[in-house]
C-alpha positions as CSV (number, residue, x, y, z in Angstrom):
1,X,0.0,0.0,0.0
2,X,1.4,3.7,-0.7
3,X,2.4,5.2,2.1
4,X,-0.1,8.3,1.8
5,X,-3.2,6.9,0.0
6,X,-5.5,10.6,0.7
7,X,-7.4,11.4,-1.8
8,X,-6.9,7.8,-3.8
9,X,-9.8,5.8,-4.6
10,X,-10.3,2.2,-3.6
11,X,-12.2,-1.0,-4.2
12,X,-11.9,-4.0,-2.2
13,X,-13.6,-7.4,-2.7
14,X,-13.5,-9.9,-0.5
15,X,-13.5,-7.3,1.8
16,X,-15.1,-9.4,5.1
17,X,-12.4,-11.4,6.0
18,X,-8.7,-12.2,5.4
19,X,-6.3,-9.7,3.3
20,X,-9.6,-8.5,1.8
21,X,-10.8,-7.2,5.3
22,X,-7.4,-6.3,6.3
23,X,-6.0,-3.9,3.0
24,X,-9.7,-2.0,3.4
25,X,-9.4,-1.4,6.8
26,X,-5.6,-0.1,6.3
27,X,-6.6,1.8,3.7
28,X,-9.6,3.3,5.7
29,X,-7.8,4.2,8.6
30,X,-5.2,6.3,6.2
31,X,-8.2,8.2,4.7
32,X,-8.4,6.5,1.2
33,X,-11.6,6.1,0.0
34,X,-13.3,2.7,-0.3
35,X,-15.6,0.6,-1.7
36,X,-16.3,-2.0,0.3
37,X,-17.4,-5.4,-1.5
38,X,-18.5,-9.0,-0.5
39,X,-21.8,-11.1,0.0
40,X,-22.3,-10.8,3.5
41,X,-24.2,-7.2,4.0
42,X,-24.2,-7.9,7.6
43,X,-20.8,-8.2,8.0
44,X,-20.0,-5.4,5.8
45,X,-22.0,-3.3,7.8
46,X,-20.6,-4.5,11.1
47,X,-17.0,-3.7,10.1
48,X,-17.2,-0.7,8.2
49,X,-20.4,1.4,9.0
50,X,-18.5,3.6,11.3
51,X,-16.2,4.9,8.7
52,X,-17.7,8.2,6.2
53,X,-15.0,7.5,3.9
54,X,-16.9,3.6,2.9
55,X,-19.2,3.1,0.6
56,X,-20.6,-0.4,2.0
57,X,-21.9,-2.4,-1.4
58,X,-23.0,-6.1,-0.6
59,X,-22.7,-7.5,-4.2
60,X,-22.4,-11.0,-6.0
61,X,-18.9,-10.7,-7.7
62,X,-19.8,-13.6,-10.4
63,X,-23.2,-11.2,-11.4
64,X,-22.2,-8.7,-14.6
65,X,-24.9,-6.5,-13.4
66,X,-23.7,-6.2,-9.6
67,X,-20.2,-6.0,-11.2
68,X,-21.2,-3.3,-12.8
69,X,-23.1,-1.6,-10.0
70,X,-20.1,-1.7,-7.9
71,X,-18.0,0.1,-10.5
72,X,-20.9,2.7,-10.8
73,X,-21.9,3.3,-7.2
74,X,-17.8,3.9,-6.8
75,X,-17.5,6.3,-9.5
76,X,-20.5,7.9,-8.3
77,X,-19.5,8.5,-5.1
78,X,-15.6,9.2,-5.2
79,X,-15.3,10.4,-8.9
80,X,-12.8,7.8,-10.0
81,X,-10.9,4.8,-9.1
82,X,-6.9,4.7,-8.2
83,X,-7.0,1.2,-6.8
84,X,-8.8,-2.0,-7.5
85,X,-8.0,-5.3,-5.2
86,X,-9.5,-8.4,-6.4
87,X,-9.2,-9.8,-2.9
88,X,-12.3,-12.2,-2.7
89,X,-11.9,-15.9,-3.3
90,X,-12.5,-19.5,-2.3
91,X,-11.5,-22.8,-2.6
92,X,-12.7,-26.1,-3.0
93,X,-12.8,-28.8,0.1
94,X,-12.8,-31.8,-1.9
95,X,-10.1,-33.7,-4.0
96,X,-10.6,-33.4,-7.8
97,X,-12.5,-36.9,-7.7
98,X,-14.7,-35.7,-5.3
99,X,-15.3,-31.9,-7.1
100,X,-18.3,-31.4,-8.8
101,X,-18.4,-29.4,-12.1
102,X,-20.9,-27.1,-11.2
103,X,-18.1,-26.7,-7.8
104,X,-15.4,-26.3,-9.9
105,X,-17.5,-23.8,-12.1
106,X,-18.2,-21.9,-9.1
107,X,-14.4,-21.6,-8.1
108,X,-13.8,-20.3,-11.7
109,X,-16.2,-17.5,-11.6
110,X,-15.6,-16.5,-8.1
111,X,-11.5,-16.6,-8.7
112,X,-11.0,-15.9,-12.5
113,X,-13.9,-14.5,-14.1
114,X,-15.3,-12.1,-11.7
115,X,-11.4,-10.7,-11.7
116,X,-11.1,-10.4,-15.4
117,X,-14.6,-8.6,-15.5
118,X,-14.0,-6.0,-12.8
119,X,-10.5,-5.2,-14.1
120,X,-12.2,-4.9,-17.5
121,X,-14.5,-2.3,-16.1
122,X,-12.5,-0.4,-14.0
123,X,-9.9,0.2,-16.5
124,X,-10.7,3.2,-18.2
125,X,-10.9,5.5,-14.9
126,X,-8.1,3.3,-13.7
127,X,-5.8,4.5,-17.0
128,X,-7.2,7.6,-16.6
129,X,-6.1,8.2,-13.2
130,X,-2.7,6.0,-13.6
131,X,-3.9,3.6,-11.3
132,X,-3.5,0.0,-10.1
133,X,-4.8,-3.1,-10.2
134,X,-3.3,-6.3,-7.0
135,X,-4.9,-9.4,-7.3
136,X,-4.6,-11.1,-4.5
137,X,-4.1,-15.6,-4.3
138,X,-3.5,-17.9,-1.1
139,X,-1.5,-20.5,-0.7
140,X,-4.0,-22.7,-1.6
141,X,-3.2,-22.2,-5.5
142,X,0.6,-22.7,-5.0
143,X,-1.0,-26.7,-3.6
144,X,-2.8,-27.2,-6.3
């Protein structure tokens, strides 16, 4: 993370637990701005309702059109975006004899797709402001 990130833009998914949670509330308490993303409203609200600088959006990252409402709500509120972390994930419990397609589907869209499409549509503010783009992995996909 810059050392000064005022003024700079965030968005964050994954952004209830893990390096997710932990990169928005860094960011958060050094005054970026930040778009908080992930599934689980309740914990989204929970962790992050006390700071003005959050914009709290409980969205599906595998839905195009929540995709796409994240990217709108954040250059509607902040005016741009500097950062984008793809942060969320998850991983599958079972060997590959025991992982369904429809699982393994599921894996693909949460880890892959979801992070190709909100690159793709965060990139023109994100070339327009000379911005960046971390994906984040675990551990898990050095195992594999």
């Amino acid at each position: 993370m810059q050392k000064n990130p005022v003024h700079k833009t965030y968005i964050i998914t994954g952004a209830t637990s893990g390096i997710g949670k932990a990169t928005a509330l860094e960011a958060l308490r050094q005054n970026a701005n930040v778009s908080v993303v992930a599934r689980r409203a309740k914990e989204l609200k929970e962790t992050f309702s006390s700071y003005t600088n959050a914009e709290i959006l409980s969205a599906d990252v595998t839905n195009d059109n929540e995709r796409k409402r994240v990217i709108e709500k954040t250059l509607s509120r902040f005016g741009g975006i500097d950062v984008l972390v793809n942060a969320a994930g998850i991983i599958g419990m079972g060997s590959l004899e025991q992982t369904s397609l429809e699982e393994w589907d599921t894996m693909l869209d949460v880890n892959l797709r979801s992070l190709f499409r909100l690159t793709q549509l965060a990139l023109p503010s994100l070339i327009e402001r000379k911005g960046n783009i971390v994906n984040v992995s675990s551990v898990t996909g050095v195992r594999a």
